[in-house]
C-alpha positions as CSV (number, residue, x, y, z in Angstrom):
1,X,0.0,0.0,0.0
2,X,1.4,3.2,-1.0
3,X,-0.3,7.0,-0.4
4,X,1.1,10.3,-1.4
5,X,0.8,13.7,0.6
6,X,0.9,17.5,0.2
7,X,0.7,19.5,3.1
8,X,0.9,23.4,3.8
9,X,0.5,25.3,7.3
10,X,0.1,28.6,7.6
11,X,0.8,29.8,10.0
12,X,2.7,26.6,11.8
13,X,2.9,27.1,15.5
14,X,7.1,25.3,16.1
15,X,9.0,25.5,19.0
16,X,11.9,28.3,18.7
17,X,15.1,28.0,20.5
18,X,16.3,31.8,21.0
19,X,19.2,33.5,22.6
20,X,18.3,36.0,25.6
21,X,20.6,38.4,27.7
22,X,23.4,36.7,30.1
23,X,24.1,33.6,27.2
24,X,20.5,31.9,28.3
25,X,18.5,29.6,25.5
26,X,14.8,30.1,25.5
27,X,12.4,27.9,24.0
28,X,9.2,29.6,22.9
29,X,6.3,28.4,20.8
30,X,5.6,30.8,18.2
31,X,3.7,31.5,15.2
32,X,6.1,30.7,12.8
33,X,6.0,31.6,8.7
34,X,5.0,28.7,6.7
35,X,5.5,25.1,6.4
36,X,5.3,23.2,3.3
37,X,5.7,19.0,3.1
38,X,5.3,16.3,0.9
39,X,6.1,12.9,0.6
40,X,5.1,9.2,0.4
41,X,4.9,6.7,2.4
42,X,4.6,2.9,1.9
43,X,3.8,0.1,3.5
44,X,4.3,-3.6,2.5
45,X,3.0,-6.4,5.1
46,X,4.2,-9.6,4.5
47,X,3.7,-13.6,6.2
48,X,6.6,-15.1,5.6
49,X,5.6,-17.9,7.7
50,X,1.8,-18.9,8.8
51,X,3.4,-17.8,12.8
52,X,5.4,-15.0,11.1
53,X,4.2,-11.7,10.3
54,X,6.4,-8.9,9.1
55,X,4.9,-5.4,8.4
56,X,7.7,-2.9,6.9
57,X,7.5,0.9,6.4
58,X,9.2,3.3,4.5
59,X,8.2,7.3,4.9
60,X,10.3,10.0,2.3
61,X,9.5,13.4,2.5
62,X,10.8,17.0,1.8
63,X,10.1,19.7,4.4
64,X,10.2,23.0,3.9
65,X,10.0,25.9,6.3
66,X,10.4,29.7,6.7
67,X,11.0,31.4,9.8
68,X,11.3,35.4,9.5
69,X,13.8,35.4,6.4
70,X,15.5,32.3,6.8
71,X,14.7,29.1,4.5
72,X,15.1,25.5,6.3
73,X,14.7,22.4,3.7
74,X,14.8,18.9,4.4
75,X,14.5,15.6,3.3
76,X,13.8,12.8,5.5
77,X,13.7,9.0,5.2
78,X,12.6,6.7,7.8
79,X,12.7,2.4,7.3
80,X,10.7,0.6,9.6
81,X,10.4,-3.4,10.3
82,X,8.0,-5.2,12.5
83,X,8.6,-9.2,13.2
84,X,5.6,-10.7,14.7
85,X,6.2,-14.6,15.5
86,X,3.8,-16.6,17.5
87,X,5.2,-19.9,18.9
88,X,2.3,-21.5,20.1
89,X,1.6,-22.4,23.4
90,X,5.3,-20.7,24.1
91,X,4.9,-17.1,23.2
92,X,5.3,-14.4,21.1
93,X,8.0,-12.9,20.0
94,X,8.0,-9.2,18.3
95,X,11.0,-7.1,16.9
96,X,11.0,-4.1,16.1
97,X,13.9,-1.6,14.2
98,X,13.6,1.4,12.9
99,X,16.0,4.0,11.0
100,X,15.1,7.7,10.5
101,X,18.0,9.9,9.0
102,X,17.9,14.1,9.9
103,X,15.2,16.4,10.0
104,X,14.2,19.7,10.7
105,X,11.4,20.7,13.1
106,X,11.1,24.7,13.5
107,X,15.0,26.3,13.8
108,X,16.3,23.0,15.1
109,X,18.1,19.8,12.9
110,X,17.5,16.5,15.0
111,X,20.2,13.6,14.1
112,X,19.0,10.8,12.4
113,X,18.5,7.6,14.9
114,X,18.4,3.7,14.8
115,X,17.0,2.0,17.3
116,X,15.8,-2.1,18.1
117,X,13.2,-3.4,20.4
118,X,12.5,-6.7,21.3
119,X,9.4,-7.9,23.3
120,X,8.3,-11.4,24.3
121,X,4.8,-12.0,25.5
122,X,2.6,-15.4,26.5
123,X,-1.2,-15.6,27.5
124,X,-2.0,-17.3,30.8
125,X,-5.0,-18.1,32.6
126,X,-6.7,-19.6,29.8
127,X,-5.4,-16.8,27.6
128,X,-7.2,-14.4,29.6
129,X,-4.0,-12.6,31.3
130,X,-0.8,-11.5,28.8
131,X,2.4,-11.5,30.7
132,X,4.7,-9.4,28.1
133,X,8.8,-8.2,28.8
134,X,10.0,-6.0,26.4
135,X,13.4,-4.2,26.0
136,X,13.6,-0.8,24.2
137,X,16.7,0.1,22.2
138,X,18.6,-3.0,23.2
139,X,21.6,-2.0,20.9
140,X,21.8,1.6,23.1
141,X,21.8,3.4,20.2
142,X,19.1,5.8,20.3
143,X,20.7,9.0,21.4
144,X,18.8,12.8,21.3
145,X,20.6,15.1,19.5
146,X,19.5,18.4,18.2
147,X,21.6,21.4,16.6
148,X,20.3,24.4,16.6
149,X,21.6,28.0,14.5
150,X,20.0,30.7,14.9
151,X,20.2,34.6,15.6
152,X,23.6,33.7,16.0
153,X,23.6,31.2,18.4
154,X,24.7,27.5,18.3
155,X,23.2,25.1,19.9
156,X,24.1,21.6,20.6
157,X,22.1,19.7,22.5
């Protein structure tokens, strides 16, 4: 399944990281210019076994915004993959990894991230009650990073 979008917001409310007096950062929601995005995304489920259900994603898109006089274009691609396995009367197993490389989100560049979950679940009490452990990033490789120029300012966070 694929779609396409178009999307324009005006005015787009973005958070704004600005210097103050005495080298302070303030964030601040404002009313920003415009933003402009498009993309596509598709999705592509697949069983590769009866007990195996993959569901992958891929999102492109090109963002485009304007603060005061100042231009910030990006394009983004995020790859998604979903494993789904069901060993019955054992339990269920899911992974989950996803990619997303840079964007932009008001006057601030996030880094692009990787991360991989894993999850194993099993139904008790007549599979009434589901007894699930999951781990979140277990590569620790999801880190935040954001960079930030603006009014002459750099900011990395």
């Amino acid at each position: 399944m694929a779609s396409l979008y178009y999307s324009v917001t005006n005015p787009l409310i973005g958070q704004l990281a600005s210097p103050v007096a005495g080298n302070i950062i303030e964030y601040q929601y404002k009313n920003l210019d415009k933003n402009r995005e498009y993309g596509v995304t598709i999705t592509v489920p697949v069983t590769l076994l009866k007990k195996w259900q993959i569901t992958n994603n891929l999102l492109a898109y090109q963002s485009e915004m304007k603060i005061k006089n100042n231009r910030l274009k990006q394009s983004t691609l995020a790859v998604k993959t979903a494993h789904f396995i069901s060993l019955k009367k054992l339990a269920d197993i899911e992974l989950i990894a996803e990619y997303r490389s840079r964007s932009v989100n008001a006057n601030s560049i996030f880094a692009s991230l990787f991360y991989c979950d894993v999850g194993l679940s099993r139904k008790i009490v007549h599979n009434k009650i589901r007894i699930k452990i999951y781990c979140s990033d277990i590569a620790n490789t999801l880190r935040e990073k954001e960079i930030t120029d603006y009014a002459g300012t750099h900011i990395f966070f």
